[in-house]
C-alpha positions, 0 to 999 in steps of 0.5 A: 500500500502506498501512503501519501506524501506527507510534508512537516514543516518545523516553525524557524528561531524564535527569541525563546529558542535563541536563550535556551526557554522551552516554549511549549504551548506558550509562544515567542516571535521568530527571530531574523534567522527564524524567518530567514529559516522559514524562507528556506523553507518556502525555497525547498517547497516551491520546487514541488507541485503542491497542487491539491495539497490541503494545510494544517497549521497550529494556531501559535504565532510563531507556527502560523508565521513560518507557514505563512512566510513558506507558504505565502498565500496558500496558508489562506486556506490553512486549516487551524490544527488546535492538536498541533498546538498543545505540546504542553512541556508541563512545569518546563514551560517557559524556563531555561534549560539550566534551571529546569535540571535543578528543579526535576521538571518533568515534561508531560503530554496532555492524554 
């Protein structure tokens, strides 16, 4: 059985992923080289036939921009996928790397 083609795209650099903070469910705007990632991205994507694709994307800010910037206009018809945006990282969220060894943070998954 053949499966389809699957393509993911991963949001660029945002200023919480440039200092070492997890982000979770929370959000921080792309950096110049998140955008500049996201770009690259639409490099690579604009040498497919994407004709008849269908876009899901997560509602965070810093996802829907890299879509946008990748996929231009296209992600108008992007469906919000709310699943792709609850990647909860429980007591990390929003902490730095460092500190969040110190404490015993664990991250979780919502079930």
């Amino acid at each position: 059985m053949r499966y389809p083609d699957l393509l993911i795209l991963r949001h660029g650099e945002t200023e919480w992923n440039r200092i070492g903070r997890m982000q979770g469910a929370a959000d921080s705007p792309l950096t110049d080289l998140g955008r500049t990632q996201a770009k690259a991205q639409g490099r690579l994507l604009a040498k497919r036939d994407l004709t008849g694709w269908g876009y899901r994307v997560s509602p965070l800010g810093r996802c829907r921009e890299t879509a946008r910037i990748a996929l231009g206009r296209k992600i108008e018809g992007a469906q919000e996928d709310l699943a792709s945006g609850r990647d909860h990282v429980g007591g990390l969220d929003r902490k730095t790397a460092d500190r969040d060894r110190c404490r015993g943070a664990v991250p979780v998954r919502p079930g």
